[in-house]
N, C-alpha and C positions, 0 to 999 in steps of 0.2 A: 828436431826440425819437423814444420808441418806442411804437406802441401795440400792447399783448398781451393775448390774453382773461385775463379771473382763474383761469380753472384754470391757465392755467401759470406763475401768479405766486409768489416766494416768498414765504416766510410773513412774512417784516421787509417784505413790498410792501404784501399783503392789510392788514398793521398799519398801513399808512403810511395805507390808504385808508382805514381807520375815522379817524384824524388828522385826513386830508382834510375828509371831512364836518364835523368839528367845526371847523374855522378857515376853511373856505370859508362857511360859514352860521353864524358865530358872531353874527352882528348880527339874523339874527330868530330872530322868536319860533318860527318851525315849525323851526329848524335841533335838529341833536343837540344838549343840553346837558354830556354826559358823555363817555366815552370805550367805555365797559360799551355801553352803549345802540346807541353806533356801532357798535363791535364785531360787535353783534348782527346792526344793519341790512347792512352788510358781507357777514359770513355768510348771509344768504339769496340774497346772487347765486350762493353756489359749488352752489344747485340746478337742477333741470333747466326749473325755470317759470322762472326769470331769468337773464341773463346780462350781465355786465359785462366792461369794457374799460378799462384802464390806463394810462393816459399816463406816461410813463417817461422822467426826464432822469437821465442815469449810474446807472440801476439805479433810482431814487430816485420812489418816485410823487408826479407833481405834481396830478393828476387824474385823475377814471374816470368812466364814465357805465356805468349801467343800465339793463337792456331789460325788459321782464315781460310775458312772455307771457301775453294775456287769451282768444284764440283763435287760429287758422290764419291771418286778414285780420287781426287789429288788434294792435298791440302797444301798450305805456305808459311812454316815455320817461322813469325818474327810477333815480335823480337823476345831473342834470348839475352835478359840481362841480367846480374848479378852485382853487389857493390864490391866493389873491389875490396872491402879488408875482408869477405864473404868468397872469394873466387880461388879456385884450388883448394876445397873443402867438398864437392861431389854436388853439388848445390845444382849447378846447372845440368851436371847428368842425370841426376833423379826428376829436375823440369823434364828434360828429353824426352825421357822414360815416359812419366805420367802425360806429356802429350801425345804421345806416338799407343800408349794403351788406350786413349781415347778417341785415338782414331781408327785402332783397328776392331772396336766395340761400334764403331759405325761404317765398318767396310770398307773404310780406304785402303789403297792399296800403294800408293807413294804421297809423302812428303817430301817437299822441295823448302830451298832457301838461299839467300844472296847473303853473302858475305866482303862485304866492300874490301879496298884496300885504296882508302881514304888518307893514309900515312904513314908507305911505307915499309911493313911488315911483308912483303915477297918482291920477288924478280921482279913480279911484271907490274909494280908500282914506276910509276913516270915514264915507260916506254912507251913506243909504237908499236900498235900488236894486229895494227892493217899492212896488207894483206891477207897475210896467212895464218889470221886467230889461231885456229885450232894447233898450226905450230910452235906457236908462241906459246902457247896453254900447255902446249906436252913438256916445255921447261920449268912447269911452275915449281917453284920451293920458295919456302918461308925464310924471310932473313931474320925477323925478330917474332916476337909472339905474335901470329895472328890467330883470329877463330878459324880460320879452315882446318887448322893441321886438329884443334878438340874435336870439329863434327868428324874429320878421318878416323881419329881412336873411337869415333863411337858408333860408325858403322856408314857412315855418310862420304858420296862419291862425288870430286868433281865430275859435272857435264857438260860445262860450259863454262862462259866465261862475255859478260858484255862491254867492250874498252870503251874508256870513256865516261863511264855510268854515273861517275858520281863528280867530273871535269875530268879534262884530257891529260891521262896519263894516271887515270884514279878509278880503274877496271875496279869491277863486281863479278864474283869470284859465283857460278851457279853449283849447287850442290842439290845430289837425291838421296833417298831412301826408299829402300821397297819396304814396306811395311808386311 
C-alpha cells in the first residue's frame, strides 16, 4: 500500500475517492448519498485550507483521509474513510498517522474530530442528553462497531459531545489529540 497527498493523484484516483466516500458511509445517514455531492466534497481538499491523503493498492484508492486547516494549533480531522472489504487491514491507522506527521511538520498542536452516531452504535444513540450533557457523556459506551472506540485505540480522547447534531437523538461524539 501507498499513501500520497491528493495533489499528486491522478484524476481516475481523485474519482476513485469521491467512490470512496460514498461506499465507505453508505449505511448512515450523514454519509454522501450521491456521486455529484461526493465529487464536490472531494474537490475541496485539492485547496490550500485542506489537505488529504490517499491510500493506494496497485494505483487503485482504497481510502483517504482529510485534514482542514481551522488555525496554526488546531486542525479537523474528516473524513476518515476506508472501503469496507479495505477496513481492519491498518489502512486507516497509517491515514492517521500520515495526517497527524503532517501536522506536526507544521506546528500544530491538536487535532480534533466528530464522530456522529447516526445509527446506533452507543448508549447515547436516541436519548435525551439535555440537561446534564456532560453526565450523559460520562456513560458513553459502544453497543456495536462504532468509530470512537478506533480513534480511542489510537490515542484520541472524548471531549465532548453535541446531542442532536445530526436529528434528535443522533449526538456527535467530539474527540482530540495533542499532537
Amino acid at each position: 500500500m501507498q499513501i500520497i497527498p491528493i495533489n499528486s493523484a491522478k484524476g481516475a484516483q481523485i474519482e476513485q475517492a469521491a467512490s470512496v466516500l460514498i461506499e465507505a458511509l453508505r449505511e448512515f445517514s450523514t454519509g454522501w448519498g450521491d456521486l455529484d455531492s461526493a465529487r464536490v466534497e472531494t474537490q475541496t481538499f485539492l485547496t490550500s485550507e485542506r489537505l488529504a491523503f490517499l491510500a493506494l493498492e496497485d494505483d487503485v484508492t482504497v481510502g483517504w483521509i482529510g485534514g482542514i486547516r481551522h488555525t496554526g494549533d488546531l486542525w479537523e480531522l474528516h473524513p476518515l474513510v476506508v472501503l469496507p472489504e479495505w477496513q481492519s487491514k491498518g489502512i486507516g491507522t497509517q491515514l492517521v498517522l500520515r495526517l497527524e506527521a503532517e501536522a506536526r511538520k507544521e506546528g500544530v498542536t491538536t487535532i480534533w474530530l466528530g464522530t456522529d452516531d447516526d445509527f446506533g452504535g452507543t448508549n447515547l444513540y436516541g436519548r435525551e442528553l439535555y440537561p446534564d450533557v456532560l453526565q450523559q457523556l460520562a456513560t458513553l459506551r459502544a453497543i456495536s462497531k462504532h468509530p470512537f472506540t478506533f480513534y480511542q485505540r489510537i490515542g484520541y480522547t472524548v471531549a465532548g459531545v453535541i446531542p442532536d447534531a445530526s436529528g434528535p437523538g443522533k449526538p456527535d461524539i467530539l474527540m482530540v489529540k495533542r499532537i
